[in-house]
DRENDO-1510 file (C-alpha; in Angstrom, 1 decimal, always signed):
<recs>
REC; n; res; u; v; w
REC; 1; UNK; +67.2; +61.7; -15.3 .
REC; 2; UNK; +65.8; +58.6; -17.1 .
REC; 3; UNK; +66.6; +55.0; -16.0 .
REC; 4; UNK; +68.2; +52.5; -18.2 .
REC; 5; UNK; +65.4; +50.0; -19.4 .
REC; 6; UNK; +67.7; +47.6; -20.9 .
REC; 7; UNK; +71.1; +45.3; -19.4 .
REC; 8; UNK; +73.6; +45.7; -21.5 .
REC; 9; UNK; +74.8; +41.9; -22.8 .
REC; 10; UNK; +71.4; +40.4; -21.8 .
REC; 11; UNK; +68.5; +39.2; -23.4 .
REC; 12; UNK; +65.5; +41.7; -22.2 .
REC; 13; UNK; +62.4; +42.9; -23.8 .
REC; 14; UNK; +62.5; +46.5; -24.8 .
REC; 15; UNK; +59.5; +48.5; -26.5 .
REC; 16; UNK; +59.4; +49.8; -30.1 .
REC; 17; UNK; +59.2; +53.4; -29.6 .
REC; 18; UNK; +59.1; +54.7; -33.2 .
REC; 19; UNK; +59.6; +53.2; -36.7 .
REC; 20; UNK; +62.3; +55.0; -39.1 .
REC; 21; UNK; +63.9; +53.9; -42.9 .
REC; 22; UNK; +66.7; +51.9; -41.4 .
REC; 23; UNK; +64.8; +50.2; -38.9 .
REC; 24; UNK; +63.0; +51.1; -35.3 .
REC; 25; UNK; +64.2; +52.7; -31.9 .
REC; 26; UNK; +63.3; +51.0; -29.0 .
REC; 27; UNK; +62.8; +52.6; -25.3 .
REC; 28; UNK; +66.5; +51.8; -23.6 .
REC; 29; UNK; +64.8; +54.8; -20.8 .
REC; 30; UNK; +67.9; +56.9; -20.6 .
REC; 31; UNK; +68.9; +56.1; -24.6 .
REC; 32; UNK; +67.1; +55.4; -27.7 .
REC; 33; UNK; +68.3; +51.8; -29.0 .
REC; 34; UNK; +68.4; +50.9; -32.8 .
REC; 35; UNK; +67.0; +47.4; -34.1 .
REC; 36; UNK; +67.9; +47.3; -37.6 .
REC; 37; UNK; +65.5; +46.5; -40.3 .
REC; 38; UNK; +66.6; +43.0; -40.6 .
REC; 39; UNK; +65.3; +42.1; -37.3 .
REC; 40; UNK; +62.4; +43.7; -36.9 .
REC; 41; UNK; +59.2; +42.2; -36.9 .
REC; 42; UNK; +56.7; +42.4; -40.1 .
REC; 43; UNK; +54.1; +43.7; -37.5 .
REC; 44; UNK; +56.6; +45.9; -35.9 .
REC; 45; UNK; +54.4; +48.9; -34.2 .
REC; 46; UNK; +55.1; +51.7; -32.0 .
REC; 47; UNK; +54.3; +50.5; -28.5 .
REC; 48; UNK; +55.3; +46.5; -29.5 .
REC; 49; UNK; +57.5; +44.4; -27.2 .
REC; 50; UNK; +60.8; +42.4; -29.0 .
REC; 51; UNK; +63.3; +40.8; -27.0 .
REC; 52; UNK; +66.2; +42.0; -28.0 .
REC; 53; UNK; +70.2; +41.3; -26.8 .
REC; 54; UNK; +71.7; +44.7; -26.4 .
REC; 55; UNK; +76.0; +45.6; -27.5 .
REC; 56; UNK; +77.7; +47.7; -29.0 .
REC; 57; UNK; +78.5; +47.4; -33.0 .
REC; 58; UNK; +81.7; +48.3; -34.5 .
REC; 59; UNK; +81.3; +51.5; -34.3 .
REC; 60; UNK; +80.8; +51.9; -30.9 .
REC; 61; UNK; +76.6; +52.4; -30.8 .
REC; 62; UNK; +74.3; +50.8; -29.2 .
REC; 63; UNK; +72.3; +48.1; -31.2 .
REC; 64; UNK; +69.7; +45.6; -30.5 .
REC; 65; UNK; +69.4; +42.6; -32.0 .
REC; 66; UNK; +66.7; +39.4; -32.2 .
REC; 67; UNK; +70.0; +36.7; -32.7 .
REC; 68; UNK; +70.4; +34.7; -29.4 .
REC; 69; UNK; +74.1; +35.0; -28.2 .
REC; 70; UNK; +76.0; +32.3; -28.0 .
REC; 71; UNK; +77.1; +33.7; -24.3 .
REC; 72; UNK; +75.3; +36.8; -22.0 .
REC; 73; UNK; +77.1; +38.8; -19.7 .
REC; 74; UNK; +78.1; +37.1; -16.8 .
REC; 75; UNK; +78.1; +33.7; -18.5 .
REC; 76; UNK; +80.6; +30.8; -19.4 .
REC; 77; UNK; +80.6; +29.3; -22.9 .
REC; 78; UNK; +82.1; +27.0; -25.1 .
REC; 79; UNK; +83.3; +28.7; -28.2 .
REC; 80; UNK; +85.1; +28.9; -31.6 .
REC; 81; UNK; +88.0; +31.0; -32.0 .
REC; 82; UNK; +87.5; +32.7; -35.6 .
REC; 83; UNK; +90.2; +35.0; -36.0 .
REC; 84; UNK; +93.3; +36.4; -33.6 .
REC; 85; UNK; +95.0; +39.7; -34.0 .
REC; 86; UNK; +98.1; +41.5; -32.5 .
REC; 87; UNK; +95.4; +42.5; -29.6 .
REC; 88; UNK; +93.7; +39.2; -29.4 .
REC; 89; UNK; +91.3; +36.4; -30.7 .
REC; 90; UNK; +87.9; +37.1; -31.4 .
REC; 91; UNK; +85.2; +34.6; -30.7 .
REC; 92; UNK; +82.3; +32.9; -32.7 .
REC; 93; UNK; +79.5; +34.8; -30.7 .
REC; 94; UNK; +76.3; +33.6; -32.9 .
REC; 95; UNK; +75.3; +37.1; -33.9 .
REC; 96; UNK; +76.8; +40.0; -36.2 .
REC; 97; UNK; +79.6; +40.3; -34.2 .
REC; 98; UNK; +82.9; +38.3; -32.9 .
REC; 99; UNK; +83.2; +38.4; -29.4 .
REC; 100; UNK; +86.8; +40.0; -28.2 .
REC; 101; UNK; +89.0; +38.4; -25.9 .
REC; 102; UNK; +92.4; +40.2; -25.4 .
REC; 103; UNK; +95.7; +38.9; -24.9 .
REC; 104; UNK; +95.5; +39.9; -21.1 .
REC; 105; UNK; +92.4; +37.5; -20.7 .
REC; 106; UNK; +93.8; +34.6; -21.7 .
REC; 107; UNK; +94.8; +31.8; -19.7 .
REC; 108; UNK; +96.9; +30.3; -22.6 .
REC; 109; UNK; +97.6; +31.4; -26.4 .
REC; 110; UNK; +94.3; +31.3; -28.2 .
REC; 111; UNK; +94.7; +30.1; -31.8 .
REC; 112; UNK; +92.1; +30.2; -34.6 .
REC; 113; UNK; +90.1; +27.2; -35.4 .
REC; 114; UNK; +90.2; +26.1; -31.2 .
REC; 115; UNK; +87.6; +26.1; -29.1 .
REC; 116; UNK; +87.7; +27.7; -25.6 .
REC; 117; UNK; +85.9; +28.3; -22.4 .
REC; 118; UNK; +85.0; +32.2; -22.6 .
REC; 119; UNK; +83.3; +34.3; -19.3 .
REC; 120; UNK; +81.7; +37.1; -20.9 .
REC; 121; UNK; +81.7; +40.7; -18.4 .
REC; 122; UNK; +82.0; +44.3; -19.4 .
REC; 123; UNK; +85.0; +46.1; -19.3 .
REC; 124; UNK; +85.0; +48.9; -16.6 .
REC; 125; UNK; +87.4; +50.8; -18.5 .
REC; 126; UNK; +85.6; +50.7; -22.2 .
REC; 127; UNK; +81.9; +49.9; -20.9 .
REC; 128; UNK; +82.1; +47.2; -23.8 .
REC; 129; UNK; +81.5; +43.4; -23.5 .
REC; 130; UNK; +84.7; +41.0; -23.6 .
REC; 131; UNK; +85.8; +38.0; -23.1 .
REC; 132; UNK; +87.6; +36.6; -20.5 .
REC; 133; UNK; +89.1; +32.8; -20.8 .
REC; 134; UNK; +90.6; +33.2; -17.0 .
REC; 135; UNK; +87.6; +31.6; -15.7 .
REC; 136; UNK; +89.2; +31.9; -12.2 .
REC; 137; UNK; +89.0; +35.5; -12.0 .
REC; 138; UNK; +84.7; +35.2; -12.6 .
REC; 139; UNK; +84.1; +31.9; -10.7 .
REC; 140; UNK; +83.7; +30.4; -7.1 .
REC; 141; UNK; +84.4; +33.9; -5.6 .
REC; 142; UNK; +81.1; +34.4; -3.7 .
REC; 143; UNK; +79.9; +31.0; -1.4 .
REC; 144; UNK; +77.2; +29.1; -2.4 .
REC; 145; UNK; +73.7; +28.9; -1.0 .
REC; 146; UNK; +72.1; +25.9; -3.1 .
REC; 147; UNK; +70.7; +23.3; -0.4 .
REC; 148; UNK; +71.1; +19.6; -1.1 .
REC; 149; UNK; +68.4; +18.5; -3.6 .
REC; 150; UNK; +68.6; +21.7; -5.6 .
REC; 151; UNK; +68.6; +21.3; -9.6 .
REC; 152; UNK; +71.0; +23.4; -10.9 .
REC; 153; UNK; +72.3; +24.0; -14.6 .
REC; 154; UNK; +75.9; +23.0; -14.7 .
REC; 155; UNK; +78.5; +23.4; -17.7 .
REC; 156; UNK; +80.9; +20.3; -18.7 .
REC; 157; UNK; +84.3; +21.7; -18.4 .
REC; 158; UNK; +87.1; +19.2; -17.8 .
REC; 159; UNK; +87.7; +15.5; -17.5 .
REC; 160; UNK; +89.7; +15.2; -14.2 .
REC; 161; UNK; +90.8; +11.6; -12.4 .
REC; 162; UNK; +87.5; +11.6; -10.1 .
REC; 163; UNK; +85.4; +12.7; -12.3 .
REC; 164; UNK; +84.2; +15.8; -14.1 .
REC; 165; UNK; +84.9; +19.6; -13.1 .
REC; 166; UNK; +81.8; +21.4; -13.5 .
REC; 167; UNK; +80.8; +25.2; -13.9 .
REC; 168; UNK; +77.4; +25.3; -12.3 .
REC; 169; UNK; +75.2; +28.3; -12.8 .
REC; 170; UNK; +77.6; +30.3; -13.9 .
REC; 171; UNK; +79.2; +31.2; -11.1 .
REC; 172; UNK; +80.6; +28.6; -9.0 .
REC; 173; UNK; +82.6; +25.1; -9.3 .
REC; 174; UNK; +81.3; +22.3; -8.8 .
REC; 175; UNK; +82.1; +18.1; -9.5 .
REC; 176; UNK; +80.2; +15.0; -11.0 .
REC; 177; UNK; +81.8; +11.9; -10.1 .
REC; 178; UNK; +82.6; +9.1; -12.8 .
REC; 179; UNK; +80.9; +6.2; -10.7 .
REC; 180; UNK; +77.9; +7.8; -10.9 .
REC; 181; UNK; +77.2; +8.6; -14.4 .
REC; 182; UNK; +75.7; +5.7; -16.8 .
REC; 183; UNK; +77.9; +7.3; -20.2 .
REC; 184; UNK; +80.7; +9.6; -20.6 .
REC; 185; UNK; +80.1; +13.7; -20.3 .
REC; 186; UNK; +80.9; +15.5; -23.5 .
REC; 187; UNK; +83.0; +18.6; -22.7 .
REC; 188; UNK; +81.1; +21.7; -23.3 .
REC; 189; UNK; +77.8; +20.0; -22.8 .
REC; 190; UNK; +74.6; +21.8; -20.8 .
REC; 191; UNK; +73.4; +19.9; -17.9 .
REC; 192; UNK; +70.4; +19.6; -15.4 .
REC; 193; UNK; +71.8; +18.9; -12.0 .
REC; 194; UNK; +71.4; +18.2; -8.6 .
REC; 195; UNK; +73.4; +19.6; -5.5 .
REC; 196; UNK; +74.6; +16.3; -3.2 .
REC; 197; UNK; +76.5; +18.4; -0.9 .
REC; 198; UNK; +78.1; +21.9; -0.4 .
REC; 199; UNK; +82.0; +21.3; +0.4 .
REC; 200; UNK; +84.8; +23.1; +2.7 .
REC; 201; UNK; +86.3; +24.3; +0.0 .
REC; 202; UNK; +83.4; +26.1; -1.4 .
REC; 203; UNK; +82.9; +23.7; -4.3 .
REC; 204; UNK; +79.8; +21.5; -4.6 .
REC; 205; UNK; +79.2; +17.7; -5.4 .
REC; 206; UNK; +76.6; +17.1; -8.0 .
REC; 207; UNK; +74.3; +14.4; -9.6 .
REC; 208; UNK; +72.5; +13.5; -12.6 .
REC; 209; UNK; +70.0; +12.0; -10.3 .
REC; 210; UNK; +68.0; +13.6; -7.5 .
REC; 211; UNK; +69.0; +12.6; -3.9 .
REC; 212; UNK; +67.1; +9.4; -2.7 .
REC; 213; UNK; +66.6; +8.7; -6.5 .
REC; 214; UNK; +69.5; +5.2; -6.3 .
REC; 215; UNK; +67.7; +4.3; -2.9 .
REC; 216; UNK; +64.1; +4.8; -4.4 .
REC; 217; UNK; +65.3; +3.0; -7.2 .
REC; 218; UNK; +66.4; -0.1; -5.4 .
REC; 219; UNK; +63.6; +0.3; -3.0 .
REC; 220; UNK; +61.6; +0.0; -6.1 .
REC; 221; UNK; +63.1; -3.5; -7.1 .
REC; 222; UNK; +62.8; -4.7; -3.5 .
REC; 223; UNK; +59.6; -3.7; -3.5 .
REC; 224; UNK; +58.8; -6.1; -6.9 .
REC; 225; UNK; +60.8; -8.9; -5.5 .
REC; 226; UNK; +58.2; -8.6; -2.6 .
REC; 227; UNK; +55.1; -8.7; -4.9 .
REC; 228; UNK; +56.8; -11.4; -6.5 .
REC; 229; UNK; +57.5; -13.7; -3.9 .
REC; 230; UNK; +54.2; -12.7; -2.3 .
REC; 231; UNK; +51.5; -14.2; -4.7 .
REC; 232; UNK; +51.7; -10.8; -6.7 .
REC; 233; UNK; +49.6; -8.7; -4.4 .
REC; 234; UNK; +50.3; -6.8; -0.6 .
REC; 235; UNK; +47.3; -5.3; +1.2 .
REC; 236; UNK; +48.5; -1.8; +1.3 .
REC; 237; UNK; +48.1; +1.4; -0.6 .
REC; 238; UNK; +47.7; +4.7; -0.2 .
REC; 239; UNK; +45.2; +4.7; +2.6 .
REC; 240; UNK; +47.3; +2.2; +4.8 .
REC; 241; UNK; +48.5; +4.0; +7.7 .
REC; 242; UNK; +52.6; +4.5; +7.8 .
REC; 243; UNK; +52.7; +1.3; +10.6 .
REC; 244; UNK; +50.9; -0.6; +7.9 .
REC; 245; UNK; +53.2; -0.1; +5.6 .
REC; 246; UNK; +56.2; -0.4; +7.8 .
REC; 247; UNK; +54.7; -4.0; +8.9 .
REC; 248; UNK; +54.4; -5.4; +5.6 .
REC; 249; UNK; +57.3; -4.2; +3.8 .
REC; 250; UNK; +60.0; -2.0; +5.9 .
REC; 251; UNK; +59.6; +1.0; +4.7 .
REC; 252; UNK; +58.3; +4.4; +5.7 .
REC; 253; UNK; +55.4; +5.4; +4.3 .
REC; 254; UNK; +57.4; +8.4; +1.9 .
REC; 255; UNK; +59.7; +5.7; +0.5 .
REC; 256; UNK; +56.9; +2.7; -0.2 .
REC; 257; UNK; +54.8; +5.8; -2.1 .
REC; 258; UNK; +57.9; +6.8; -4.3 .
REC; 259; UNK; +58.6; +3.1; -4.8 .
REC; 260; UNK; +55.1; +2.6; -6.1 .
REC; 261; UNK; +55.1; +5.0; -8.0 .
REC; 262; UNK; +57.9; +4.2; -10.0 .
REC; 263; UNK; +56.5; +0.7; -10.6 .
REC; 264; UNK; +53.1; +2.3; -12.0 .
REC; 265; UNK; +55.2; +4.4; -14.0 .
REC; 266; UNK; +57.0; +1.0; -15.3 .
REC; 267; UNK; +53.8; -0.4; -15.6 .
REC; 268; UNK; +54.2; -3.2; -13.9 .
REC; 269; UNK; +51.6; -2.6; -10.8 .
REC; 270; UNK; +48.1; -1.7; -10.9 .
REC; 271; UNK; +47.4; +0.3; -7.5 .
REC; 272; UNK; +44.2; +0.8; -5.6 .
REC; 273; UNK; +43.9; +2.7; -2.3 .
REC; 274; UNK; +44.0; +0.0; -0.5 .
REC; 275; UNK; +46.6; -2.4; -2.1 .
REC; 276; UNK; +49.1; -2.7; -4.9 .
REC; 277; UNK; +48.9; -5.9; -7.5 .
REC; 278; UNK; +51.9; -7.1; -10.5 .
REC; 279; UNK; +50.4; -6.9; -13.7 .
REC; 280; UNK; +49.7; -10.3; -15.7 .
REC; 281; UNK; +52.7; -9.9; -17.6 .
REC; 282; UNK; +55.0; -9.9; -14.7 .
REC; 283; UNK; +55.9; -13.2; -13.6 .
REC; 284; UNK; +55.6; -14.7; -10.2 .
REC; 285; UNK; +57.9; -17.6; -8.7 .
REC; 286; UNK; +56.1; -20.9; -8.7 .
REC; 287; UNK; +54.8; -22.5; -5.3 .
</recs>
């Protein structure tokens, strides 16, 4: 028996396997997959790569498409609710097809025109792809294993007192604190972040900012003050050893580096191997 090349509800790359009127089949290994005319390539070949996301049309059949979804399998999204029927409300999905989300899958009446957070999954009784707006069900149920520093790609979901509530990776809660954000989130918005700290309640802490990156930053500005009050030049640099360093200016040898280097990249040092200097433009108290 042939394996399945392709993941149903996922972006993968498939391979043309022959070219017919309406379009071409592609290689799903235990089923043949159409990509209709429309999205096939003007080079389309026999033995050509496309990536393709893989559903089921209205019929029921397997189809392939060159779109990008709005949402994958075993992802959360933002979306608009386009139309609702005695069954349900179907879902702006950003290809030729509304994505279904039935009455039993929602946390709360979903009424055209609003937008909604939607977890896509496929059904185990229908094999199809649905929608599911009881996030609960789909998040925080496995613990997570980020370590603190990890970037991460978290999803805005709610304004809360502290802060923001967070969907990070897809799979897990997580938390962005107000007091450490420079502007307001916009709900719905994609997000690099980094992992502060894994909690007891298996929900994690996040930041715009990498860890160290407020310390560095102030490090940086005491570092300036020092240059400043010092004539505009210290006799250290890259080569000075770490009790060098820690003489002249207090700092380990990782922190002065990172400190330095976010000068240089405000260009307001010049560096050598062997000391650091403030540009002309930056001014020095007078003696």
């Amino acid at each position: 028996m042939k394996r399945s090349k392709y993941q149903l509800g996922r972006i993968g790359r498939l391979t043309i396997d022959r070219i017919v009127s309406i379009g071409a089949y592609l290689d799903g290994g235990d089923t043949d997959i159409l990509l209709p005319n429309r999205y096939l390539p003007s080079d389309a070949a026999p033995g050509m790569e496309v990536e393709v996301f893989v559903y089921h049309d209205n019929e029921g059949r397997l189809i392939a498409t060159t779109m990008r979804p709005l949402v994958e399998v075993g992802q959360v999204a933002l979306l608009h609710a386009v139309s609702v029927t005695d069954s349900g409300a179907y879902m702006e999905w950003g290809i030729h097809k509304d994505l279904f989300v039935p009455f039993r899958e929602q946390t709360q009446l979903i009424r055209e025109g609003g937008r909604y957070f939607v977890y896509a999954y496929i059904d185990h009784v229908s094999g199809k792809i649905v929608g599911s707006a009881k996030l609960s069900k789909h998040l925080g149920n496995i613990p997570p294993s980020y370590s603190p520093g990890d970037k991460v790609s978290a999803l805005v979901y709610e304004r809360i007192d502290p802060g923001y509530r967070m969907i990070v990776d897809h799979t897990h809660w997580g938390m962005i604190y107000s007091d450490t954000l420079p502007m307001p989130l916009a709900i719905g918005a994609q997000v690099k972040a980094f992992v502060i700290r894994l909690r007891d309640d298996g929900k994690i802490d996040l930041s715009l900012k990498p860890i160290g990156y407020d310390r560095i930053d102030s490090e940086s500005e005491r570092l300036l003050h020092m240059l400043q009050r010092r004539g505009g030049r210290l006799p250290i640099g890259d080569k000075s050893s770490p009790e060098e360093i820690m003489q002249h200016t207090g700092m380990s040898k990782k922190t002065f580096k990172m400190a330095v280097g976010m000068l240089y990249r405000r260009r307001l040092i010049r560096i050598t191997p062997t000391a650091i200097t403030l540009n002309e433009t930056v001014s020095t108290p007078e003696a």
